[in-house]
C-alpha positions as MATLAB code, in Angstrom:
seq = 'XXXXXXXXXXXXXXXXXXXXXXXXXXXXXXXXXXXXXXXXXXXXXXXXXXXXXXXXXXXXXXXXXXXXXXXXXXXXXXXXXXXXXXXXXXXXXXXXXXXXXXXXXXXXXXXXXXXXXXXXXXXXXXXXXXXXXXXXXXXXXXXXXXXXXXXXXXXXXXXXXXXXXXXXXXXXXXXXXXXXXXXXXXXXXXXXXXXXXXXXXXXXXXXXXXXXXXXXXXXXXXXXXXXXXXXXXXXXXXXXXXXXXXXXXXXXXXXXXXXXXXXXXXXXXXXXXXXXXXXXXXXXXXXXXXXXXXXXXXXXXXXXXXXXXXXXXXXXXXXXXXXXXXXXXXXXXXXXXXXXXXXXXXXXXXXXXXXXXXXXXXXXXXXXXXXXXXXXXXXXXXXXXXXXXXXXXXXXXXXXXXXXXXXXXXXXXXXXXXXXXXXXXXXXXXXXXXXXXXXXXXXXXXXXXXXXXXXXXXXXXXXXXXXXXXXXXXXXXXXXXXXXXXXXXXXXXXXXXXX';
ca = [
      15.558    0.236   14.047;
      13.049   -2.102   13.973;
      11.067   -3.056   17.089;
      11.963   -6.953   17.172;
      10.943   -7.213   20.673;
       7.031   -6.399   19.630;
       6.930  -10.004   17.984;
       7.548  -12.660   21.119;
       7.337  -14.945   17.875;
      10.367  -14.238   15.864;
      13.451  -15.227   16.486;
      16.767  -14.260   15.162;
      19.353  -16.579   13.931;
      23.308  -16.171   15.497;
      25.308  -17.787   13.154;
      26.172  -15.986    9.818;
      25.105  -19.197    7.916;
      21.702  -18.936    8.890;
      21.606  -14.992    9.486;
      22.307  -15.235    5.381;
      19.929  -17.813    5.286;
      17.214  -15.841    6.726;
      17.891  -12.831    4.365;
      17.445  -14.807    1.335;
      14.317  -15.721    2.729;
      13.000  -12.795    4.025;
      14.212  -11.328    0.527;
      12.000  -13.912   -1.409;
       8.629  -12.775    1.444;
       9.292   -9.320    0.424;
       9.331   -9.840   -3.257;
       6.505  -11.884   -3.113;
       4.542   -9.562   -0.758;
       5.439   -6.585   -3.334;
       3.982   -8.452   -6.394;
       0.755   -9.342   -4.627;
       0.377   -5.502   -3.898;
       1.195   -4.533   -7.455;
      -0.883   -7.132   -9.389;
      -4.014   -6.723   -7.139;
      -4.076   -2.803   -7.347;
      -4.580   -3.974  -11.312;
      -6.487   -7.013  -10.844;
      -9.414   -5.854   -8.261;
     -11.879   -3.342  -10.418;
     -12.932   -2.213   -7.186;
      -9.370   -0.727   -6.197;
      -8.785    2.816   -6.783;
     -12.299    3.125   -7.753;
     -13.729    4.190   -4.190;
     -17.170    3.686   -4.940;
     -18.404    3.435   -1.941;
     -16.367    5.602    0.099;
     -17.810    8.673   -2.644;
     -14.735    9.880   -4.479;
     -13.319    8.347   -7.796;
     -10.087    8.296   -6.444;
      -8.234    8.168   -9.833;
     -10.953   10.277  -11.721;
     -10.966   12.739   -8.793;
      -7.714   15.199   -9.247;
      -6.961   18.339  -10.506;
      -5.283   18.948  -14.576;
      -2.133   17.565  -14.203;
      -3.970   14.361  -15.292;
      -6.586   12.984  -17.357;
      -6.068    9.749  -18.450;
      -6.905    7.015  -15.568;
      -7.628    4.220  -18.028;
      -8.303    1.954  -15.236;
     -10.962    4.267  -14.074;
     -12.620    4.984  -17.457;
     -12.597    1.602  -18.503;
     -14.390    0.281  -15.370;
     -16.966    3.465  -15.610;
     -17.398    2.447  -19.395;
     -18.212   -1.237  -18.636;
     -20.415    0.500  -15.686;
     -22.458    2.995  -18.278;
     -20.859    6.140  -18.456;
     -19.011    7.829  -20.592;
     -16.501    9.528  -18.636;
     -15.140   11.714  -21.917;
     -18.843   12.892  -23.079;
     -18.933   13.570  -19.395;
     -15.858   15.900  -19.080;
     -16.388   17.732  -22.504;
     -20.411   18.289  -21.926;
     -21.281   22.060  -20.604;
     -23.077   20.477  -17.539;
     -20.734   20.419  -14.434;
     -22.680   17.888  -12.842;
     -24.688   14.652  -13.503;
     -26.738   12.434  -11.703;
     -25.335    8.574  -12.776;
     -26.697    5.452  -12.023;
     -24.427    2.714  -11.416;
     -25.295   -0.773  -10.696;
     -28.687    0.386   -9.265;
     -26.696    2.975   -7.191;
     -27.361    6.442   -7.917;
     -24.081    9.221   -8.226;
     -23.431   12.534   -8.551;
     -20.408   13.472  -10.834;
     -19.098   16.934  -10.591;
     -16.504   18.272  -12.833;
     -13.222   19.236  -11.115;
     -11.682   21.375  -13.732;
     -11.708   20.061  -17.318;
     -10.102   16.566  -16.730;
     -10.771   15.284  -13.743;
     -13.840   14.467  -11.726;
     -15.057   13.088   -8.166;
     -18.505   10.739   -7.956;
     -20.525   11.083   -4.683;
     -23.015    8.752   -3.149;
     -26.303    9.753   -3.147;
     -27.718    6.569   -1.326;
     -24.884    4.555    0.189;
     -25.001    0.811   -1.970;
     -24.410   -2.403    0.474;
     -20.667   -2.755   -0.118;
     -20.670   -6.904   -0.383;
     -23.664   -6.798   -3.110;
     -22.242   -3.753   -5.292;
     -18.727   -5.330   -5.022;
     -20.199   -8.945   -6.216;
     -22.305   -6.907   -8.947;
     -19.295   -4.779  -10.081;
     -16.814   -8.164  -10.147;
     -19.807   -9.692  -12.263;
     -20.201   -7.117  -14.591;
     -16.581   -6.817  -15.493;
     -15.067  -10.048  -15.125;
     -14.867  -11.069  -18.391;
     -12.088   -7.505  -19.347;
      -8.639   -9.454  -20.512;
      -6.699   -7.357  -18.143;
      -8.437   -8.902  -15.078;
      -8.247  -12.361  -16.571;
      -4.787  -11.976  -17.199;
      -3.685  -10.325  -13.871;
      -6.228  -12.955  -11.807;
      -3.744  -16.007  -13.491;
      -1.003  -14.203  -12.794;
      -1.840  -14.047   -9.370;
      -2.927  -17.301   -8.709;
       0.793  -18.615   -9.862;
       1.994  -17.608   -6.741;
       6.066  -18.325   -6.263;
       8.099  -15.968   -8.287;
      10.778  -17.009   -7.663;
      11.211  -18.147  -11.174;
       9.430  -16.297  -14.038;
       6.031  -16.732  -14.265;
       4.292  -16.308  -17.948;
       0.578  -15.944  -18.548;
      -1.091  -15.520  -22.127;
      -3.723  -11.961  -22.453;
      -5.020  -10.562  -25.470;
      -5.359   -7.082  -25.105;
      -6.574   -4.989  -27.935;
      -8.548   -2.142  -26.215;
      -6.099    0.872  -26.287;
      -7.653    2.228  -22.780;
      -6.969   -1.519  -21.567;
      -3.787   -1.131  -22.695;
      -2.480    1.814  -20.985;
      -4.136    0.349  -18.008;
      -1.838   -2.190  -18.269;
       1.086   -0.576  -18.719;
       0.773    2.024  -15.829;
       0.518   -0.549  -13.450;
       3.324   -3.106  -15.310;
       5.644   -0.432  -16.690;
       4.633    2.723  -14.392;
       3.717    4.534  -17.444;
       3.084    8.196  -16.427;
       0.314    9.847  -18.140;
      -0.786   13.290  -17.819;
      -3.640   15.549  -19.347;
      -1.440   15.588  -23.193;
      -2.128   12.038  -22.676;
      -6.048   11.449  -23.759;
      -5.273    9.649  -27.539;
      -1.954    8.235  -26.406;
      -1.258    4.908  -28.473;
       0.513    1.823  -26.952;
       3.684    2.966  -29.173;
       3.734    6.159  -27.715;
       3.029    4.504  -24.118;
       5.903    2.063  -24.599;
       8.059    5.029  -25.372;
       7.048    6.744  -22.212;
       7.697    3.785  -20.163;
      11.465    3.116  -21.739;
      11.683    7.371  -20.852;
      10.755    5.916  -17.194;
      12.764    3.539  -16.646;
      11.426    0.062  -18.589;
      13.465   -1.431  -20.165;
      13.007   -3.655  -24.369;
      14.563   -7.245  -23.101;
      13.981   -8.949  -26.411;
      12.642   -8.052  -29.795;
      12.642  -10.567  -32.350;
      12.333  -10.108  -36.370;
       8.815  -10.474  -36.439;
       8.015   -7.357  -34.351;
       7.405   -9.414  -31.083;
       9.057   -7.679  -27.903;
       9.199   -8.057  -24.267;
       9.420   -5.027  -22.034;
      10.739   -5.033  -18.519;
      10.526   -2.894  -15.591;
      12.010   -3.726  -12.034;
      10.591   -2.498   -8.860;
      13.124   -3.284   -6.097;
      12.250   -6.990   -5.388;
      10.265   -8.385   -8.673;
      10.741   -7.761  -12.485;
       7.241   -7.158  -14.558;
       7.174   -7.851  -17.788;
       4.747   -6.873  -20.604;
       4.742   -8.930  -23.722;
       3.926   -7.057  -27.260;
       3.175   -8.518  -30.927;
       1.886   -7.218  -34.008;
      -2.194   -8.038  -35.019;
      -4.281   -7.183  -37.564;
      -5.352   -3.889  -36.237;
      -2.113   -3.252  -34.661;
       0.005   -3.502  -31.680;
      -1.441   -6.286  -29.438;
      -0.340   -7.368  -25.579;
      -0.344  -10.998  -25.706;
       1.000  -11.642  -22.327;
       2.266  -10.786  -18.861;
       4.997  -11.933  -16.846;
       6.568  -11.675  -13.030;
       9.775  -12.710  -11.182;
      11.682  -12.174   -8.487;
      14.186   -9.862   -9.938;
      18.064  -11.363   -9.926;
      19.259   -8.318   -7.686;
      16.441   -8.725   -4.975;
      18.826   -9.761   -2.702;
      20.972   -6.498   -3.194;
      21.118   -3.374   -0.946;
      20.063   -0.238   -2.507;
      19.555    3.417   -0.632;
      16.794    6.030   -0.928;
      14.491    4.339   -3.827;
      17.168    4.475   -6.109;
      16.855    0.789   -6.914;
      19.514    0.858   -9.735;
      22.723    1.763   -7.635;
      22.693   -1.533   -5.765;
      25.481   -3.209   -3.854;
      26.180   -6.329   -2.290;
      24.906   -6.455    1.641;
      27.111   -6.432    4.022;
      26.018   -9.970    5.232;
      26.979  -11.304    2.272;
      30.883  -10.004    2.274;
      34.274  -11.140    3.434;
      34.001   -8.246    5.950;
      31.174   -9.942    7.488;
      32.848  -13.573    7.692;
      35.896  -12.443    9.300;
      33.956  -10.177   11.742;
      31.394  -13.091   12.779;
      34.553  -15.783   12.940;
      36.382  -13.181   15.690;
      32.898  -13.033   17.404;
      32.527  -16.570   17.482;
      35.825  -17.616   19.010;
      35.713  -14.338   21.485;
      32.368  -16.158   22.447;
      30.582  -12.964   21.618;
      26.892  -12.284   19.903;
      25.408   -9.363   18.371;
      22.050   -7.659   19.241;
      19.274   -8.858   17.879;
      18.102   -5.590   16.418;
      21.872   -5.552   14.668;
      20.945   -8.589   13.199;
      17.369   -7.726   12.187;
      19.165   -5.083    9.969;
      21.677   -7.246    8.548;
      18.946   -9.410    7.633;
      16.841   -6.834    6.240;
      16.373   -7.017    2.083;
      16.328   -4.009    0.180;
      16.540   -0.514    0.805;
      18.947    0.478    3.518;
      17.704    2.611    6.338;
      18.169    6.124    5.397;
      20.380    6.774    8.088;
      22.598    4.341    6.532;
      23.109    0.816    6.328;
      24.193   -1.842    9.406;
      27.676   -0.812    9.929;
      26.728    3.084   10.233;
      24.351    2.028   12.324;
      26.102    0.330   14.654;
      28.925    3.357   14.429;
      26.140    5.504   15.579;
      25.810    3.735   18.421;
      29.227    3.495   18.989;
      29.482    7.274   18.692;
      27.456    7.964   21.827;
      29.816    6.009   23.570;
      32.352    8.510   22.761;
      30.186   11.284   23.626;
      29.565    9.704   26.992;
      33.619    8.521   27.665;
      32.985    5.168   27.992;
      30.155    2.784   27.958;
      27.650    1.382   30.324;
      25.411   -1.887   30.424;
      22.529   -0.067   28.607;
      24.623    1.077   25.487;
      26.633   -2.276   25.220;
      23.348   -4.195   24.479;
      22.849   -2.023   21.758;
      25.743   -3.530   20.211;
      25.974   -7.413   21.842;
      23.690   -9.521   23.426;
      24.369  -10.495   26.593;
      22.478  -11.963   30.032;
      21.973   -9.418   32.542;
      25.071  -10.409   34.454;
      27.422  -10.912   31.523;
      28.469   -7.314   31.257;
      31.766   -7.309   32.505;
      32.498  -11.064   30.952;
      31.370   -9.431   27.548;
      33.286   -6.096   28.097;
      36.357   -8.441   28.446;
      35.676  -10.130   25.775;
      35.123   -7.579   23.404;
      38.913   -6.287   24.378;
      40.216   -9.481   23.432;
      39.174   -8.986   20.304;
      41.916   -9.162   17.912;
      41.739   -6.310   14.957;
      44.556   -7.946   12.904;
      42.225  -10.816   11.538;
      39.200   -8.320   10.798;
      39.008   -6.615    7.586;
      39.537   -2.546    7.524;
      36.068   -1.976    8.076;
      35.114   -3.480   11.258;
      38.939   -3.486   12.721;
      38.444    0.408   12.789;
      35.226   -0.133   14.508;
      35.961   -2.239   16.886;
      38.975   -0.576   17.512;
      37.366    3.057   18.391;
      34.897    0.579   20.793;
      38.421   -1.036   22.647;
      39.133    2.748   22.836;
      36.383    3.734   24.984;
      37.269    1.134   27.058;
      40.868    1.667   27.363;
      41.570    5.324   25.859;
      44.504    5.993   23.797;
      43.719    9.488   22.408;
      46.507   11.395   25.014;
      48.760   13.575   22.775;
      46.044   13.593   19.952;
      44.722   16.698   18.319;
      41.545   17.224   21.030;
      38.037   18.022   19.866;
      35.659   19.500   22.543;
      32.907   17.861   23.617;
      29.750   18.793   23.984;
      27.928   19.074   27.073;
      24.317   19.207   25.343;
      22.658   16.080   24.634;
      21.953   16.696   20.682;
      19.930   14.414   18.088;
      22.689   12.418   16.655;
      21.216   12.005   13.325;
      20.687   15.673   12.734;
      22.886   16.219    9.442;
      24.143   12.351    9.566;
      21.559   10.940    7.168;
      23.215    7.854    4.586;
      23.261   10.743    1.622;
      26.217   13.092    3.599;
      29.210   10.674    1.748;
      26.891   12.163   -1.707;
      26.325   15.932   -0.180;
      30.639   16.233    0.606;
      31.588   15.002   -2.280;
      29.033   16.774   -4.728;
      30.618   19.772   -2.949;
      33.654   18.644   -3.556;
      33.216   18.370   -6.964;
      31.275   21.917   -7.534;
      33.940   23.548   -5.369;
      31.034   25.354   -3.480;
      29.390   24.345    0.031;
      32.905   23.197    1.324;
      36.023   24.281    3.024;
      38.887   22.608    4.020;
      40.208   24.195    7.256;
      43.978   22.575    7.202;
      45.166   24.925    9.996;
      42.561   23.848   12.234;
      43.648   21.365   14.831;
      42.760   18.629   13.753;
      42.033   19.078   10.063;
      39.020   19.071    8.817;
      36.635   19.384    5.466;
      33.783   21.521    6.312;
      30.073   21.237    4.478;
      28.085   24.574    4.565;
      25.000   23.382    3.159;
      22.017   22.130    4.895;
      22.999   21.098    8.362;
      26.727   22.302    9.148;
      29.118   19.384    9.775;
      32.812   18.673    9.584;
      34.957   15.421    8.897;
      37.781   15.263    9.992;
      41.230   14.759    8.174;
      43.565   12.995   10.893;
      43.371   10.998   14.330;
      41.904   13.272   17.293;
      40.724   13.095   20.661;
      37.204   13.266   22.435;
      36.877   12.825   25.760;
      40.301   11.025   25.676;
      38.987    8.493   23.065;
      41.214    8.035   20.142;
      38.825    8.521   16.653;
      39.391    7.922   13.288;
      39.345   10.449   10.914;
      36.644   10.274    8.523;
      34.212   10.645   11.686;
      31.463   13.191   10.789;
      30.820   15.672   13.697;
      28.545   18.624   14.380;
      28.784   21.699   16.543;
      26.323   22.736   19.181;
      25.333   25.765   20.438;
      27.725   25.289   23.576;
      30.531   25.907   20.808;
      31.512   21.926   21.415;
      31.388   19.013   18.517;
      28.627   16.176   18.797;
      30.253   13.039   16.939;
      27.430   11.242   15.096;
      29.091    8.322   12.828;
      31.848    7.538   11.142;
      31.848    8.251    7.294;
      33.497    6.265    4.146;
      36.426    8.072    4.901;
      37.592    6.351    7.951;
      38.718    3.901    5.858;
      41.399    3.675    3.293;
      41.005    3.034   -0.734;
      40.131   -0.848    0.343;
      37.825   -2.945   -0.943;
      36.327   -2.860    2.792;
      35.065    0.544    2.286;
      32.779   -0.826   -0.420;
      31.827   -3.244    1.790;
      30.741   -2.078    4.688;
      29.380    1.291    3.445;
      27.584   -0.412    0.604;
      24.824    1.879   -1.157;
      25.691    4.904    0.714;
      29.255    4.769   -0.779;
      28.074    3.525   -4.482;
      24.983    6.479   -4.529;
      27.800    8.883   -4.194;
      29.886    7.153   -6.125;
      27.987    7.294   -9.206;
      28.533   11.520   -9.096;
      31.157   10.866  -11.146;
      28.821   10.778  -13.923;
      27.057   13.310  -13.602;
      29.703   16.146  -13.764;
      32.202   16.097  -16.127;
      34.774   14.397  -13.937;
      35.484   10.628  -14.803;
      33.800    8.750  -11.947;
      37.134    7.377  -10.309;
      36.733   11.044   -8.906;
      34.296   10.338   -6.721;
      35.945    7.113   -5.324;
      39.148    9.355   -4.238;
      40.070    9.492   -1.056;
      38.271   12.907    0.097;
      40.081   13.646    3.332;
];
């Protein structure tokens, strides 16, 4: 989690209200944050240059590329001829730049490094370099684009772009065009082609050959816009937004399986109402993670979190001062007012999701798992995220689905599904017992070398086919979700209920 308490300046709302408030805003920071990052990488000729520091740092690489547009382009503007450079027989050159002398050495047949011979003053070559190229379209175009600021709507700026190594320069920093050492004579056609390959998407194309392409990166959308010229393809403009899913949770870069956060669901109002009237408030690092935009933690999202902690209550029979302000916060001699409080919680007005959580913590305080199928503890103090990462809903049921990796072990007592790949763990099928502690099943557990079961979370499965499971799992449950698709099974197969 993240350290909150390092920052005696922030401070986290209580209310859901304002905890959705601050999402949205911190949402709209982080978008804005990510296109300043993007555009300047394209926008500052010194960037990914390295002039100064001796190594081209796009030029400097081994055959898998060859292109680096942004590199040659700057170079060309510069005085060399990076291309008569890499197909000449000498290996090495002595360059002057800017009145700064350079050594380039060949590193294999398409890539290169430049090395200081007499270190330049970095202010003067930096004002001579931004001097020399300032008048290039693409930093014209990405400078305005800059300067607009709030993307919060879409921002349009006009470029005329016409140089093909300008072009591609362009598009690997808009679209994320990959280009490798095939690459050297690629035309923006071609390059458009790669990018749609990539993931960019054609928005609009109109009947006299104009086009927009798209391509989002988490928070913001970046758009390059395309029309025919007289000596072909032109880009006559470049947009930015704050993408319409920014708010969205998504897991493990995979920006395109997004789900609605959990701060934003009925699961969430119903939980913070019950809070609320119990007189009850959660951690401030809780809410730092409810607050958080964009990708969830990759140990899962807020609600596994907060069933990890919940787990090592379990694992320790009941739970002390320390653990309970992981999960409320509370003055120093509140404990027992809040451990009261918390059993007066009433489960019946929660949704699914949180009434089995909340439940399994009234458990540890007043066990109910006599007569249960009993799991056996471990004695040794394990790393509770060893095998627990947000991916195991997608690694049990890909097994599932292959029929390899996975056993179901009906006989044992209790039932459970067993994953043999990677890190060996077990969820189990029915209610059990540890350490007298009624759990769920669904709760993901791993053995230790003392022969006794650590329990580390609880998984999608502790919960029924309701729309709560979607909720409060969020990306973890939609990544593995979208299996379906990949094997021929319709995707309602991965949505079944696996234990």
């Amino acid at each position: 989690m993240h350290n909150i308490d390092s920052d005696p300046t922030l401070t986290v709302p209580s209310s859901l209200v304002e905890l959705r408030e601050q999402r949205h805003k911190r949402t709209a920071e982080a978008a804005l944050a990510q296109f300043k990052s993007k555009l300047q990488d394209v926008a500052d000729p010194y960037i990914g240059i390295g002039l100064l520091e001796g190594t081209v740092e796009r030029g400097s690489t081994t055959d898998e590329y060859t292109v680096f547009s942004k590199t040659k382009v700057i170079l060309g503007e510069l005085g060399m001829d990076v291309d008569s450079f890499l197909e000449g027989d000498d290996d090495s050159a002595k360059i002057e730049l800017l009145g700064s002398n350079f050594v380039a050495s060949k590193l294999g047949p398409h890539g290169f490094s430049l090395r200081v011979v007499e270190r330049p003053d970095s202010g003067e070559f930096k004002a001579k370099l931004a001097a020399k190229v300032e008048g290039l379209p693409v930093l014209t175009a990405c400078n305005e684009l800059l300067a607009k600021g709030d993307i919060r709507e879409e921002q349009v700026v006009e470029a005329k772009i016409t140089d093909r190594l300008e072009q591609l320069w362009i598009l690997e920093a808009m679209l994320d065009v990959t280009l490798d050492k095939e690459d050297k004579d690629l035309q923006l056609e071609a390059a458009l082609d790669r990018a749609m390959a990539d993931g960019a998407k054609l928005t609009m194309e109109n009947k006299d050959g104009s086009r927009i392409y798209r391509r989002w990166n988490s928070f913001i959308e970046l758009g390059v816009w395309i029309r025919p010229g007289k000596t072909g393809e032109e880009i006559v403009g470049l947009s930015a937004r704050m993408h319409d899913q920014a708010n969205q949770e998504y897991l493990n870069q995979n920006v395109y399986v997004t789900v609605e956060p959990l701060i934003e669901t009925s699961e969430a109002e119903s939980f913070f109402a019950e809070l609320e009237y119990r007189g009850l408030e959660l951690a401030d690092e809780i809410k730092w993670v409810l607050t958080n935009p964009g990708q969830s933690n990759r140990y899962g999202g807020p609600y596994t979190l907060m069933s990890r902690e919940v787990a090592k209550w379990v694992m320790e029979g009941g739970v002390d001062e320390y653990r309970l302000a992981k999960i409320f916060k509370f003055d120093s001699d509140a404990y027992l007012g809040t451990i009261d409080a918390l059993k007066s919680i009433n489960v019946d007005v929660l949704g699914e999701g949180f009434a089995t959580l909340v439940g399994l913590m009234q458990d540890c305080l007043e066990p109910t798992g006599q007569g249960l199928p009993a799991i056996h503890a471990t004695n040794i103090r394990g790393e509770i995220k060893e095998g627990a990462c947000a991916d195991m809903a997608t690694y049990y049921l890909r097994a599932k689905l292959r029929e390899t990796n996975i056993g179901q072990d009906s006989n044992h007592v209790p039932a459970w599904h067993k994953l043999n790949e990677g890190v060996e763990t077990v969820i189990t099928k029915e209610p059990a017992s540890i350490n007298g502690i009624k759990v769920p099943p669904g709760a993901l557990l791993k053995q230790q070398a003392d022969g006794g079961y650590l329990l580390q979370r609880l998984t999608p499965w502790a919960l029924g086919q309701s729309e709560s499971r979607w909720q409060v799992f969020g990306a973890e449950l939609q990544k593995a979700a979208s299996l379906g698709n990949t094997f021929h099974n319709l995707s309602a197969i991965a949505t079944r209920y696996l234990v």
